[in-house]
C-alpha positions in Angstrom: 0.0 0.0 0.0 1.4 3.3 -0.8 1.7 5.5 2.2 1.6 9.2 2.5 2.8 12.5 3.9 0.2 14.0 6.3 -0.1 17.0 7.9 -2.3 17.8 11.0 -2.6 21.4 11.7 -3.8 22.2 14.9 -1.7 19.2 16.4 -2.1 20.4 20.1 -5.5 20.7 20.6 -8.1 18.6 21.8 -9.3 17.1 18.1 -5.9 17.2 17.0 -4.5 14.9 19.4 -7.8 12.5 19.1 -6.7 12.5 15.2 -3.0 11.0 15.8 -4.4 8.1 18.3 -7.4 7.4 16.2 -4.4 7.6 12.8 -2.5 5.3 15.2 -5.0 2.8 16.1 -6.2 2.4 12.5 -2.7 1.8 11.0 -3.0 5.0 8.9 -0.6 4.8 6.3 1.9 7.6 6.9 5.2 7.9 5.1 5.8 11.7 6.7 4.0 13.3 9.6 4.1 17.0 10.0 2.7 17.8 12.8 1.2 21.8 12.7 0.2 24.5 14.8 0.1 28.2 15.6 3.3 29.9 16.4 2.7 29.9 19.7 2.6 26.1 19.9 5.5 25.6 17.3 8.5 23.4 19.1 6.2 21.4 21.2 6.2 17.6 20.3 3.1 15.5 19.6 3.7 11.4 19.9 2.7 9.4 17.1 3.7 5.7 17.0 6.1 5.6 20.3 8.2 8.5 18.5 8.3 12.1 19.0 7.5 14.8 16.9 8.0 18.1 16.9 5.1 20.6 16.2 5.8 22.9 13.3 4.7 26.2 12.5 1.7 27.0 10.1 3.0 28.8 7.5 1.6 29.1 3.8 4.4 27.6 2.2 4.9 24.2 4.8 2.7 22.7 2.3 4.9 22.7 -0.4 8.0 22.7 1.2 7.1 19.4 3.2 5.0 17.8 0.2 2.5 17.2 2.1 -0.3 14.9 0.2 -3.4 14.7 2.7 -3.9 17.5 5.1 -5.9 16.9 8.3 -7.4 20.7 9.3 -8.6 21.5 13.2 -7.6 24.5 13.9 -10.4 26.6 14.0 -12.5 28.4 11.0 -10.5 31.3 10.3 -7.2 29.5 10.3 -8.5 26.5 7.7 -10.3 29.6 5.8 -6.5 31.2 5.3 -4.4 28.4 5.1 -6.4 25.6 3.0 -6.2 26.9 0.3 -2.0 27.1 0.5 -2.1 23.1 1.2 -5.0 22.2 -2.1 -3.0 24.4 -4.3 0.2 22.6 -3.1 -1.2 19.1 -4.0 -2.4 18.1 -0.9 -6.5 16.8 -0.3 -7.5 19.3 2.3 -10.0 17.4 5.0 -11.2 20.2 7.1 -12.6 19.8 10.7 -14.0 23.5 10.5 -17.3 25.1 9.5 -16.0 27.2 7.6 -16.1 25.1 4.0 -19.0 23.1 5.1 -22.2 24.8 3.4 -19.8 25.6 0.3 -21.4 24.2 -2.7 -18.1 23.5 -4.6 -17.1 21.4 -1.7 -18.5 17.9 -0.7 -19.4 17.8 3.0 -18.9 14.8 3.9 -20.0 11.3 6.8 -18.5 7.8 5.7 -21.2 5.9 6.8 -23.9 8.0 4.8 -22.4 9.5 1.4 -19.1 8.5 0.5 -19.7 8.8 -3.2 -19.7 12.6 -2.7 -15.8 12.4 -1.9 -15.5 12.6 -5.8 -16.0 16.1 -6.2 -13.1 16.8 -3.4 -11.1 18.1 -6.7 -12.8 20.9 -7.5 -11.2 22.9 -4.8 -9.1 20.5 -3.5 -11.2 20.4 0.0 -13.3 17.8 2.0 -15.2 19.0 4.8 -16.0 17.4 8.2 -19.6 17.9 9.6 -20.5 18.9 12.5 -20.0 17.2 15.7 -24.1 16.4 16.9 -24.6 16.8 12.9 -22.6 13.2 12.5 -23.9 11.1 14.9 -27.2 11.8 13.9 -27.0 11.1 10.3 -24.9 8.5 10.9 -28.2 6.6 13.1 -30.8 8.3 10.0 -29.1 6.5 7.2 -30.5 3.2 7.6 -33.7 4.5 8.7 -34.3 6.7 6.0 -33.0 4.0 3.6 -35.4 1.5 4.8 -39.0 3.9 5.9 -38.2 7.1 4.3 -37.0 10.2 6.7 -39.5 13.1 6.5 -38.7 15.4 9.8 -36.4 15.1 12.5 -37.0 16.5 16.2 -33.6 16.7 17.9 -32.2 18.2 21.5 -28.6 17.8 22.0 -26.9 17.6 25.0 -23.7 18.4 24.1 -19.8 18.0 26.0 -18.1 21.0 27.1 -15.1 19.5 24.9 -17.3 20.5 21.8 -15.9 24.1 23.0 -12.3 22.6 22.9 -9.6 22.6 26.0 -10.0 25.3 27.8 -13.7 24.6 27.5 -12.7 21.5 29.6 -10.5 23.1 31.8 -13.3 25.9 32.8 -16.0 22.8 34.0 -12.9 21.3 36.1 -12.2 24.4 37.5 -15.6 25.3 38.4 -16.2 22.0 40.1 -13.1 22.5 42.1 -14.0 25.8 43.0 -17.7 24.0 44.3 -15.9 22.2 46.6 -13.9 24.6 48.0 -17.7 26.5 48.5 -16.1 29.5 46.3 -18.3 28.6 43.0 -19.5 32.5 42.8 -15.7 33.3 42.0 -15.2 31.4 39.7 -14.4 32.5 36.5 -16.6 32.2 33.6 -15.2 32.6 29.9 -16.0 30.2 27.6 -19.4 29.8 28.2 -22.3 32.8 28.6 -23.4 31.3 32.1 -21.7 29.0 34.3 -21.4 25.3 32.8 -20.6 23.3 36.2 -24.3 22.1 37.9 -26.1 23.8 35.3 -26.9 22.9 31.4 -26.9 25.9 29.3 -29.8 25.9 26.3 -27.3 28.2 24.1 -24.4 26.6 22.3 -22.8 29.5 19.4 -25.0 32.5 18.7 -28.5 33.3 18.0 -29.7 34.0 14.8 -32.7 36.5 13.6 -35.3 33.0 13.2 -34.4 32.7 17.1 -32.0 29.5 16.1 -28.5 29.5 17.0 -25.9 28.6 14.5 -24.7 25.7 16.0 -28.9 24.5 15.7 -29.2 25.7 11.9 -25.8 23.7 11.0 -27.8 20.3 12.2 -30.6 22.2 10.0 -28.4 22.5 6.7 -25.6 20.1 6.6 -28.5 17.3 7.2 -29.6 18.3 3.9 -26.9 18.4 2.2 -25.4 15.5 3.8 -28.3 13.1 3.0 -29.0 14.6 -0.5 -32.9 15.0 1.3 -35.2 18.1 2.1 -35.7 16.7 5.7 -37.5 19.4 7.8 -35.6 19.5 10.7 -35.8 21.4 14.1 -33.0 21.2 16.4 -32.3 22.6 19.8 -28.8 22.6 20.8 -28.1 22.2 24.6 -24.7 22.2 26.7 -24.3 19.8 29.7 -21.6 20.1 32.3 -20.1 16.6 30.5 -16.2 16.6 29.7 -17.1 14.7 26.5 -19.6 12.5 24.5 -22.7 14.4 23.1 -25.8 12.8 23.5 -29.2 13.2 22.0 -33.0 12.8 22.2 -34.3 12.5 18.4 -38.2 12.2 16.7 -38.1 10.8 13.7 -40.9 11.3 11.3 -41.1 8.5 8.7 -43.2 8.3 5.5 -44.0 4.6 6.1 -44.9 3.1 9.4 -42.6 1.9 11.6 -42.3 -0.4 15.0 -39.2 -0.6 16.9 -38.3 -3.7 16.2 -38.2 -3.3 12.6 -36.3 0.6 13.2 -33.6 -2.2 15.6 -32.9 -4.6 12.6 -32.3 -1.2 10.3 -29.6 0.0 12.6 -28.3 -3.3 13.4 -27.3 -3.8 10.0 -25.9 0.0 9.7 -22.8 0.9 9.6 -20.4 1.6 13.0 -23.7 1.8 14.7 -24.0 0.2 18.2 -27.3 -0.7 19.5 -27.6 -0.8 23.1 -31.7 -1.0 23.8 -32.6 -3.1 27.0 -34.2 -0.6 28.7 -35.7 -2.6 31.5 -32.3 -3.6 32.4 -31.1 -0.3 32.5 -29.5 -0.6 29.2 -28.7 2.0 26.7 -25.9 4.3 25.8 -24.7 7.0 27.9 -21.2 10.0 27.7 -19.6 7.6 29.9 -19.8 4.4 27.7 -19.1 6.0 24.5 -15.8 7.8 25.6 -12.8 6.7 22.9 -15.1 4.9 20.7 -16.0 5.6 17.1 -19.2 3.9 16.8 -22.3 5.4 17.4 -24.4 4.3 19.8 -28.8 4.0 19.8 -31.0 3.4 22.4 -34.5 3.8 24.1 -35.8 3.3 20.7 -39.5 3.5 21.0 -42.6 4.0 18.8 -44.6 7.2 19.3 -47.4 6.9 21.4 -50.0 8.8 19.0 -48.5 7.9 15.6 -47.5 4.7 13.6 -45.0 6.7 11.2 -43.1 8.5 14.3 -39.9 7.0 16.2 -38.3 8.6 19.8 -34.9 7.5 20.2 -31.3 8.2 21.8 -28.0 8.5 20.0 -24.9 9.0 21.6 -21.0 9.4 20.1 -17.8 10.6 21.4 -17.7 14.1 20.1 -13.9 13.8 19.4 -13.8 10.7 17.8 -17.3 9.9 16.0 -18.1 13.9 15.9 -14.5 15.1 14.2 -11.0 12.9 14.6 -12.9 9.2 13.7 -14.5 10.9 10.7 -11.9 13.1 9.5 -9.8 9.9 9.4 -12.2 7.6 7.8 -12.6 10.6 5.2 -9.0 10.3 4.3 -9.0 6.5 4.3 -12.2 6.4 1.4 -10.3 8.8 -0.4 -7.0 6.8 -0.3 -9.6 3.7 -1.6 -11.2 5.7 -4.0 -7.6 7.3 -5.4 -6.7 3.9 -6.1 -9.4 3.0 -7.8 
């Protein structure tokens, strides 16, 4: 198998580090690694494979200068808005973890599990883009639905990790539950988040928009749609839970034929890196804390609607690092590799 040079820019932070294990783990095959970060982070050392590497400085000539063919992007919108570019027009298949190319409609946005053929277009501009964290997991649990009843309106609240807000996001629930303890929660300081995160769930993730939607809530809105290739209606409502990671969430489903639950179980059973964990009178289904460094997604409490025949309630959870960016950035690059070789 041939084997490539990858970069990873934004090496040091939270997604980027999930994207070396998960590269590890899957036996990704790397000729070069470069890793890359701000200039700040530039001379730290990332470890990929037992060996140490030391973190490089973005720059809009590394591309070229390393020859770098696949280039794993997490590093925030503006920096993969700027720098892309500099690593497609160097030769490199850009697979960005941002927002920033996601609704572009010259780039394929793009889940494994759900539209792979779309990878194709990836040479127009040279740029793959990575949905959404909750946006994943969900479509990832609709595809063999819709495939087998016909999707017509999805229903979702999230409750969503503080790691969706990255490190220091983290760091900011930690500290606040220390400060709880030590009975000095009012001082305690609040930054990334508009209200305090620990003991509390905040129903505000990104801003709100003029429809009374945040952004984070119209991305499941629009990249569902363009992810499935399907005007689903969908309503979402996006929810932050003092969780350091795994996003979970409560989703209707509104099919065009009729469904039971036991039908709905044998669809997701045979769907791809879905796990079904549905023995709710034995306690059983998934939760943050089962799902943590896995790259399956996970269903449960799936249960027919008590009014309608064509409705389904059920309960997806991923690890919002893995499933929701690193996992899927990875097996991006992986179906591309297959496809290349084609």
């Amino acid at each position: 198998m041939k084997r490539y040079n990858v970069a990873v820019v934004g090496a040091t932070g939270a997604v980027g580090e999930e994207m070396l294990r998960v590269m590890e783990e899957v036996d990704f095959p790397v000729a070069k690694l470069v890793p890359l970060a701000s200039r700040r982070s530039a001379g730290n050392s990332v470890e990929f494979k037992g060996k140490e590497y030391t973190v490089k400085e973005l720059t809009e000539d590394i591309f070229e200068k390393e020859d770098i063919e696949i280039a794993l992007f997490s590093a925030g919108g503006s920096v993969s808005a700027h720098y892309a570019p500099y690593a497609a027009e160097a030769g490199a298949v850009v697979i960005d973890n941002t927002s920033h190319f996601r609704m572009d409609p010259e780039v394929p946005l793009v889940v494994p599990e759900v539209n792979p053929e779309d990878i194709v277009a990836w040479k127009t501009k040279g740029i793959i883009a990575n949905p959404n964290c909750s946006t994943i997991q969900m479509v990832q649990a609709l595809k063999p639905l819709d495939d087998a009843f016909g999707v017509k309106r999805v229903d979702v609240a999230t409750y969503q990790a503080t790691s969706g807000a990255g490190k220091s996001a983290m760091d900011e629930l930690v500290n606040q539950m220390k400060d709880f303890f030590n009975f000095k929660l009012d001082e305690s300081e609040k930054k990334k988040f508009p209200h305090q995160i620990a003991l509390n769930v905040i129903p505000q993730i990104d801003k709100f928009l003029d429809n009374g939607y945040t952004k984070e809530e119209m991305k499941m809105v629009n990249e569902t749609k363009k992810i499935m290739h399907k005007n689903i209606e969908v309503s979402a409502t996006c929810v932050r839970v003092p969780v350091l990671r795994g996003h979970s969430e409560a989703v209707t489903v509104w099919f065009e034929k009729d469904i039971t639950p036991e039908a709905a179980r044998e669809a997701l059973y045979n769907g791809k890196n879905i796990v079904v964990m549905d023995e709710p009178q034995k306690s059983v289904y998934p939760m943050p804390i089962t799902v943590v460094e896995k790259n399956e997604t996970f269903v449960g409490r799936i249960r027919k609607d008590i009014y309608r025949d064509n409705v389904l309630h059920m309960w997806v959870v991923a690890d919002n690092l893995r499933v929701g960016a690193a996992t899927n950035a990875v097996r991006i690059a992986l179906k591309w590799i297959e496809m290349e070789g084609e």
